[in-house]
N, C-alpha and C positions, 0 to 999 in steps of 0.2 A: 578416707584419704588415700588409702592405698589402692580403691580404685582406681581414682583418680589419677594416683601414679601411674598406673598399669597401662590406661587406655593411654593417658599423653606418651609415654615408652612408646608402644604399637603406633601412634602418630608419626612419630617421631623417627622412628626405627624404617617404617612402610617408608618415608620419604627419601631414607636414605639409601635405600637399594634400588629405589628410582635414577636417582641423581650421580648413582654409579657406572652406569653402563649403558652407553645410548644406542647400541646394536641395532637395526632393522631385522636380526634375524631372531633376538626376544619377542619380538611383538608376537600377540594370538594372532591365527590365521584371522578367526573370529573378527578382530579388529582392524584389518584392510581391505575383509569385503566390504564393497560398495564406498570406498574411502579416499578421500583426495590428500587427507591430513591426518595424524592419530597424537592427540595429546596424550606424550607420555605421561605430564606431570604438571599439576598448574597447582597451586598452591596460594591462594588468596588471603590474607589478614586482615585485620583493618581492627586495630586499636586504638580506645577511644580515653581522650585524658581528660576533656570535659563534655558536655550534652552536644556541642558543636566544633568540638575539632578533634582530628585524629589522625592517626599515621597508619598509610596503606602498605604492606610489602607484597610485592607481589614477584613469584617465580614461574615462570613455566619455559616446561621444554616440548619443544612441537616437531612433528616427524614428517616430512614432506612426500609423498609415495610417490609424486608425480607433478607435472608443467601448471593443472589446473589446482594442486594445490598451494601455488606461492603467493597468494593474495591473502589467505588468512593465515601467514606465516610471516607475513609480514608484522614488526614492529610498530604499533601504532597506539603513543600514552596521548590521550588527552587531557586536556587541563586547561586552567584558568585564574585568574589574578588571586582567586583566592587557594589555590595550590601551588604546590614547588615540587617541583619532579629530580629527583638524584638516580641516576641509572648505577648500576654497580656495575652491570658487567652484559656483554653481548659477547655469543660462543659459534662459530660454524664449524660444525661434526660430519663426517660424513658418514655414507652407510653402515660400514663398522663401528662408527662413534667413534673417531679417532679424531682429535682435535685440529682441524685444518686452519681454522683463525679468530685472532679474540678481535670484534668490530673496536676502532677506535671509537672515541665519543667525535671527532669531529666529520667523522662518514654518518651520524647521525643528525639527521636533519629537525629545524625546529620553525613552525609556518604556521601562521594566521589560518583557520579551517575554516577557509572559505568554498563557498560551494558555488560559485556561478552568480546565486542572488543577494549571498549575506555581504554589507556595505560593509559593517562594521560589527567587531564582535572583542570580545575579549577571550573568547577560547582558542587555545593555540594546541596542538600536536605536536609530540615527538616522534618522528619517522623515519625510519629502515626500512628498503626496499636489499634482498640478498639478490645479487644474480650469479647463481649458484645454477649450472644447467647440468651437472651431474644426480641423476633422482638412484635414489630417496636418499637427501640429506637430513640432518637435525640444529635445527638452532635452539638456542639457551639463552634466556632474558630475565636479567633480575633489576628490580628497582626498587623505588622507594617517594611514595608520594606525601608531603605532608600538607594536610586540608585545615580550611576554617570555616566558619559559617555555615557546617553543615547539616543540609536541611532534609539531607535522604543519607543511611547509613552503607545502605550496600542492593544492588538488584545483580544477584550471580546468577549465572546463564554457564552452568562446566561446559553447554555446546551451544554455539550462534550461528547456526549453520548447517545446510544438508551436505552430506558429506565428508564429514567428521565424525571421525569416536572417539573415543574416550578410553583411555587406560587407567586414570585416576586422575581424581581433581578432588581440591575440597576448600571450605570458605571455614577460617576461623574468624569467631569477632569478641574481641577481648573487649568487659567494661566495667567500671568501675562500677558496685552493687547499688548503689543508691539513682545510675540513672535508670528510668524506666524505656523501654522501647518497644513496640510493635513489630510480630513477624507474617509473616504468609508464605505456605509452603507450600509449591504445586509439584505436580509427576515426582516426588521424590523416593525414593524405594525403602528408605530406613532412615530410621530416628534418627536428629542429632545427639548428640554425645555435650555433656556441660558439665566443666571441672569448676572448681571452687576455689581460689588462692588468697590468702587472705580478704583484706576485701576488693579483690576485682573476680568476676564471673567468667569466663569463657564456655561458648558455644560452639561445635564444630561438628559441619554438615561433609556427609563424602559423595563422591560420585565414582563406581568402581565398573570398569568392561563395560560401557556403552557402546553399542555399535553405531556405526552411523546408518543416518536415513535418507533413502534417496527422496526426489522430488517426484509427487506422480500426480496425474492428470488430475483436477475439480479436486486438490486435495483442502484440510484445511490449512490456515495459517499456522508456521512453525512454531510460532512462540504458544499457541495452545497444547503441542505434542511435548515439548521440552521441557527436562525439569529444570526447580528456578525456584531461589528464594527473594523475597524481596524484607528488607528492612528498612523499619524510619521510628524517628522520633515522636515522642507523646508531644515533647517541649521545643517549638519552634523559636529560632536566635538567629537572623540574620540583619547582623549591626544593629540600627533601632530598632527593626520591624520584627514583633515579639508576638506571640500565639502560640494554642495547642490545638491540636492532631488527633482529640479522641473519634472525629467520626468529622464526614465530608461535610456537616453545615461548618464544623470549627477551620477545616482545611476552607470553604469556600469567604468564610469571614477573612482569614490572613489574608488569601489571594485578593478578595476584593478593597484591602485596606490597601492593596498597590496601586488602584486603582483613582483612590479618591482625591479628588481636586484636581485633577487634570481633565476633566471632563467640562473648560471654562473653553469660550471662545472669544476670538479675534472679534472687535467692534465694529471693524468693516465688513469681517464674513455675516456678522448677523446683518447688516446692512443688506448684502450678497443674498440670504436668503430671504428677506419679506418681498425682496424685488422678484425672484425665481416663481414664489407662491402666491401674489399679490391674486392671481388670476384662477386662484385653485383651494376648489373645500372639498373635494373628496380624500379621505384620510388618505388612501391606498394610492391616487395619485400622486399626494404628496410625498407616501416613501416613494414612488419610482424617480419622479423629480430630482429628491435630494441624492437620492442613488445614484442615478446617474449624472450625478451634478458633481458627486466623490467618485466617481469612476475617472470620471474626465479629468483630474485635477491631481491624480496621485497615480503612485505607481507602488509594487509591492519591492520592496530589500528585506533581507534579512537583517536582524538589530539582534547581535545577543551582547547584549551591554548592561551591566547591574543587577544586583537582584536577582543573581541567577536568568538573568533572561526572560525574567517573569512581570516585570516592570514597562509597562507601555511607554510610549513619549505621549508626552499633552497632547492636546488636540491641537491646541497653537502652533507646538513643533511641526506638528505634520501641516499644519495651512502654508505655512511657511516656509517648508523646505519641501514639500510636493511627494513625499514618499512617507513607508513604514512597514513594519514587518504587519504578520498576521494580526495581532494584538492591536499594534500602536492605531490601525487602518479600524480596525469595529470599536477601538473606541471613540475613535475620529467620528464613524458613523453615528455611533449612539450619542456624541454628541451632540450632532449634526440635529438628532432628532430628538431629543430634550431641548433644545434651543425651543420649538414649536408645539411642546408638550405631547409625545407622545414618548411612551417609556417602552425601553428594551434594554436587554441585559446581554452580556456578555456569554457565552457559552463556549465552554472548555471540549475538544472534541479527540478523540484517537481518529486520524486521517487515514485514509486507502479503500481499497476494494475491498480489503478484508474487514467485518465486522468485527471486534475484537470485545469480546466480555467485559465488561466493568465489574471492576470487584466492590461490591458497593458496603460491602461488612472492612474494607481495608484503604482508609485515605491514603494515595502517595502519591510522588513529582512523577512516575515513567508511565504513567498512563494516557497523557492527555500530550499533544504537539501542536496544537492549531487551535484558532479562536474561532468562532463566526459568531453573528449577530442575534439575538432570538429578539422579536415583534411580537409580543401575544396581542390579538385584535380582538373585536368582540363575538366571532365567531370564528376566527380559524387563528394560527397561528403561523407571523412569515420568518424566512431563514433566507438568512442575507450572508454570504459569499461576500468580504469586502478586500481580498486580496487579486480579485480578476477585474482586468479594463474591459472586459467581454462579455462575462456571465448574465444573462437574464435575470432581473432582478425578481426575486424568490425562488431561484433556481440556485439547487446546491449540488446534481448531480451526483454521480457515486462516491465524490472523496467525501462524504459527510453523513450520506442519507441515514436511516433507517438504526439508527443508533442510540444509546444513551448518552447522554451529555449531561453537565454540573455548570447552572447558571449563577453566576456571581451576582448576589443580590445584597443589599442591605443586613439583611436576616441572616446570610451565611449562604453555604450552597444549595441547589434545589436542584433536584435531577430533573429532567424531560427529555423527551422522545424526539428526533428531528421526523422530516417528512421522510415517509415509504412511499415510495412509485409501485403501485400496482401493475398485472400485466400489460393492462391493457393500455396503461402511461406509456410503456412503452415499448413502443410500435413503429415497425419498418414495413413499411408496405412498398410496393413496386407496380406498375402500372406501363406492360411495353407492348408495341406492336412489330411484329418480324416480317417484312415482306421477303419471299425464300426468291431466290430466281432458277433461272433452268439448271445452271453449274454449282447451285448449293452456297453462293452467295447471300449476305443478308442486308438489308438498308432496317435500320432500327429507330423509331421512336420512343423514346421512356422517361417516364417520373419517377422518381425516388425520392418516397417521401421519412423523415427521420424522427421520432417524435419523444419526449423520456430521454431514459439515460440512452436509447439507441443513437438521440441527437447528441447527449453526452461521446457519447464513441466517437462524432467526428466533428470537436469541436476546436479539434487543433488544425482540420482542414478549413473548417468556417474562416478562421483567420487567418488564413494564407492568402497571396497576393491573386491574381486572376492566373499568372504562369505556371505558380508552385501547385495551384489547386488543379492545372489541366494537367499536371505533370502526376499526379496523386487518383485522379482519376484514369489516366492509363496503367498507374502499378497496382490497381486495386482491382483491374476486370480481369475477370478471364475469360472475355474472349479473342478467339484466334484474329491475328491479322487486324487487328483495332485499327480504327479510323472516325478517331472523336473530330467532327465536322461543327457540331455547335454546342454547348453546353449554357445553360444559365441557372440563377442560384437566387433564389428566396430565403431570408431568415426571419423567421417571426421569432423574435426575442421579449416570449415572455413567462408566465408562473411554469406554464408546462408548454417547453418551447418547441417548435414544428423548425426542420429544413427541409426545403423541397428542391430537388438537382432535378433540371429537364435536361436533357442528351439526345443531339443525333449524331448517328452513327454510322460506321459501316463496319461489315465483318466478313471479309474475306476465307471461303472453305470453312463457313461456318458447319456446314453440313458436309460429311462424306458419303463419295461417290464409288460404287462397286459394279461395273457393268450397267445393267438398268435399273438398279436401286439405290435409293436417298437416302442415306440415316440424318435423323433430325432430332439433337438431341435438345431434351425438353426442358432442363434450366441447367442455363451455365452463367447465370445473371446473379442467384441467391440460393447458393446448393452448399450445403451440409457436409463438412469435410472427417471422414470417423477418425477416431480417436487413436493416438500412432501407438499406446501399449495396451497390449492383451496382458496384463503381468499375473503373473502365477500364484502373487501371494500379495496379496493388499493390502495396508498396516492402516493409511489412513481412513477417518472419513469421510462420504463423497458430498462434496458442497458443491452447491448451484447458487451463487451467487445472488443472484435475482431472476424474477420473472420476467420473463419479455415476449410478445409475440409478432410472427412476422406473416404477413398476408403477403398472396403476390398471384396478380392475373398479367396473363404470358398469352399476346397471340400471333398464332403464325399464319400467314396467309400464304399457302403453299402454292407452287408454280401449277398451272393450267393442263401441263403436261403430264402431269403427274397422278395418280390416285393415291389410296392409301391403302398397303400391305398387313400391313401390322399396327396395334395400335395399343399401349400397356394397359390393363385395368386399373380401374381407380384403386386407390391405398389407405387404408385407414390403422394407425398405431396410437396404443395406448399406454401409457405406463403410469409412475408415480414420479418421473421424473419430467414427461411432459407429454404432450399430443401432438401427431403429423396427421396430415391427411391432405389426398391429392386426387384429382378430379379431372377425367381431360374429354371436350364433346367436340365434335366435326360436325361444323353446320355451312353449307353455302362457300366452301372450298376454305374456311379458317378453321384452324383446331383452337380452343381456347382449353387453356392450359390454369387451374386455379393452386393454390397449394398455401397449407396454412400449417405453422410450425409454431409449438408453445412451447414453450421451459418454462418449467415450477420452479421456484424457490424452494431452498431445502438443505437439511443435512442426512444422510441416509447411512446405514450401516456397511461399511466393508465389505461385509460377507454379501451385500448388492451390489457389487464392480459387476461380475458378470453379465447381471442383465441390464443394467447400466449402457455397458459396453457393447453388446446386444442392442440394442434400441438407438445407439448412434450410430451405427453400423447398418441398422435397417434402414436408417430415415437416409444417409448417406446411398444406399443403394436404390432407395426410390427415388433419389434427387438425380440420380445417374440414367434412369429411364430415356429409353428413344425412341421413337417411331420410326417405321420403315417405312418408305415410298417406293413403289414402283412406275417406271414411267410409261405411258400409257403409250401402244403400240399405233401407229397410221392405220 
């Protein structure tokens, strides 16, 4: 017991020499290199009075060093019908820590967190924006949130952000001994610390001198580098909908019990479909059919309404009112496709380019943000996208691919794998012809073809109007003096979808001229830009996202007058990171110009940036290659 005295003292004690003196000239040097922001002091609680309700207080004081840190200095409580937000207090200090003003509550603002797509939502923020243009100031925020229905206890993050250090932070979480709960501890540098008070238990994790961490090139994702604990309950209480938490089939049975019975349709839509299919037995054409039968008919919003957000609308709702978020839309699909008896499940997914770990030893709510559709067929497996009016149907491109996901079944949850695009899926290839004239002028023909996620890369151009896409293809060349004359556009929208861009053009002092010599440089169509830091000391590791490769035959048919000078050798590099190689032959006055560049997938050690950076550096200076012409004398 008298530890337990001790340590809570030094708890206690540490916060208060914090919360004395908000100086910029105490900080460690330590914690302003590389720093936009340095939290003095953040202080998290979160005491729990039964399995699902509890009072958060939360303190922090944050130190602004400069213009690019006042976005995460800003005040920002979010919330929702099932919480009530009490601020105590808002303080602006400035570099001495000298109290310049305590914020009123009515300069605090209170708004619906909408983002552009959510229609409707019941999560609101409380928001402070300081405009304070004297750096480095400190503001001080204290509040107090009180929760119910809660179905995740805590996910602390002491840093959300590059850029940021750390002077102290720490999460305590007070609870009564009798409930049970689950933790998961990652990057953490030292034990928590757990006092004993009669019977309630406390837990308390520190975070001490973090520095911050800049952002650097193919790095991985931040939330894998940062420590972080995550907490939740054994015993799941939100209003009637009751379950436990020991492992992701029990977490995918709750999920799915949100599910059930909403999966009925309108009398007319199934009318709607026997009529769409009358004329159709192959399985496969009938998903694309109904796919895009719910492409056309709906639109994606954001819905964070009930249940945590976790609660679909019927299928009915969505026939009906023509929209739905991620959720409401695959199960509209799925039930589109149980109408006609073919089964698919729902599938919980972490979205982005970044592949993000599933912790599959730790069920919790902050893993998953998006649904899509899972089809298991008799020999492959389709993934259905059901929030785009655009997507090729079994096309899920990079916000989905290559990842684990938890399908809401009957039985609970079931992990599976979506699809991976190998290299060869995806594939840019080019295909142009340069007629040169006597002054270095060029008239160009070319294909550009997109295939994989490369046609993922320009799927936001696919659906631009005819102006906005000619407008997108002049900011995307570089070549000199553009003069896009015709363009036209092919989309095969389908499992692994092709776009094909044909282009003519012209290209004014495409080549330079020196006396009697031509420089003619050999790709400025699809050339390799190196990498803009050489850094000294590399913390993360080097991720390549995916594999992709890109083919491209380049000819030029040089002017009559002209010979050729000089002429590069061919190029061949090899790494673990990926293969170039470039080939260039003069036959009957055309140089054909070949060049094929691969990138692996992969995650690579640190201590390889250099030849990393090496090997982009090389392929960038074989990209830069030019032939010289001389013109031939009378």
């Amino acid at each position: 017991m008298k530890k337990a005295i001790a340590i809570l003292t030094s708890v206690l004690s540490l916060f208060t020499v914090y919360a004395q003196n908000y100086s910029v000239d105490l900080i460690p040097d330590s914690l302003k290199q590389n720093a936009h922001i340095v939290i003095r002091d953040c202080t998290k609680e979160l005491e729990l009075q039964t399995i699902n309700t509890g009072t958060e207080r939360i303190k922090e004081i944050i130190t602004v060093l400069d213009k690019d840190g006042d976005q995460n200095a800003r005040l920002k409580i979010f919330y929702d019908k099932d919480s009530r937000v009490k601020i105590l207090q808002a303080i602006l200090y400035d570099k001495n820590g000298k109290k310049i003003k305590k914020i009123k509550q009515s300069e605090i603002l209170d708004f619906p967190t909408y983002d552009g797509f959510t229609m409707y939502s019941d999560n609101r923020v409380k928001y402070f924006k300081q405009d304070f243009a004297e750096y480095p100031y400190t503001m001080e925020y204290e509040y107090e949130i009180q929760h119910s229905n809660l179905i995740s206890y805590s996910t602390w993050y002491p840093i959300q952000d590059y850029n940021v250090s750390v002077e102290h932070s720490n999460l305590k979480f007070t609870h009564p001994s009798g409930i049970q709960f689950r933790k998961k501890e990652l990057n953490i540098a030292s034990k928590s610390s757990i006092l004993s008070n009669n019977d309630k238990i406390t837990e308390i994790w520190e975070c001490n001198n973090y520095g911050a961490i800049e952002d650097e090139p193919f790095d991985i994702s931040l939330s894998e580098r940062l420590p972080k604990v995550l907490l939740m309950p054994i015993q799941l209480i939100y209003d009637s909908y009751k379950g436990t938490l020991s492992d992701w089939t029990d977490y995918g049975k709750w999920m799915n019990n949100l599910y059930s019975e909403r999966d009925m349709l309108a009398e007319n839509e199934k009318l709607k479909l026997s009529e769409l299919l009358k004329d159709t037995s192959d399985t496969i054409q009938k998903i694309k059919v109904i796919y895009e039968y719910m492409q056309g008919r709906t639109r994606y919003v954001g819905i964070q309404l009930g249940i945590g957000g976790f609660q679909p609308f019927s299928a009915v709702t969505v026939f009906e009112t023509g929209y739905g978020d991620c959720k409401a839309l695959t199960n509209y699909m799925h039930s589109l496709l149980k109408q006609i008896g073919i089964k698919s499940f729902p599938a919980l997914v972490s979205s982005g380019k970044y592949i993000e770990p599933l912790y599959k030893d730790f069920p919790n709510f902050s893993q998953f943000d998006h649904v899509i559709l899972c089809v298991p067929l008799k020999k492959d497996t389709l993934w259905l996208e059901c929030t785009s009016q655009t997507m090729p149907m079994g096309f899920i491109g990079d916000f989905t691919d290559d990842r684990d996901v938890l399908l809401l079944t009957d039985e609970g949850g079931k992990f599976a794998h979506t699809k991976k695009y190998e290299a060869e899926d995806n594939l840019k290839t080019c295909k142009a012809l340069f007629i040169i004239d006597s002054v270095g002028n060029a008239n160009c023909t070319s294909q550009t073809k997109y295939a994989g996620l490369q046609y993922d890369d320009i799927i936001g151009f696919l659906n631009l109007n005819f102006d906005e896409q000619k407008k997108w293809l002049y900011n995307n060349s570089s070549l000199p003096s553009l003069q896009l004359n015709k363009f036209t556009l092919i989309n095969e929208k389908k499992e692994l979808p092709i776009a094909k861009i044909d282009e003519e053009l012209s290209s004014n002092n495409y080549c330079s001229i020196t006396r009697e010599y031509m420089i003619l440089p050999l790709n400025k169509i699809n050339f390799q830009r190196p990498i803009q830091k050489m850094l000294k000391e590399r913390h993360s590791e080097i991720l390549i996202n995916r594999s992709s490769v890109d083919y491209d035959t380049l000819i030029y048919k040089i002017p009559a007058n002209y010979k050729i000078e000089f002429i590069p050798i061919e190029k061949t590099l090899k790494s673990p990171f990926g293969e170039y190689s470039c080939l260039l032959n003069f036959k009957d006055g055309q140089l054909i110009y070949t060049r094929r560049f691969a990138l692996r997938q992969g995650r690579f050690k640190a201590t390889e940036y250099k030849n990393f950076y090496e090997f982009f550096l090389s392929v960038s200076k074989a990209d830069n290659e030019k032939v010289m012409l001389q013109k031939i004398s009378n």
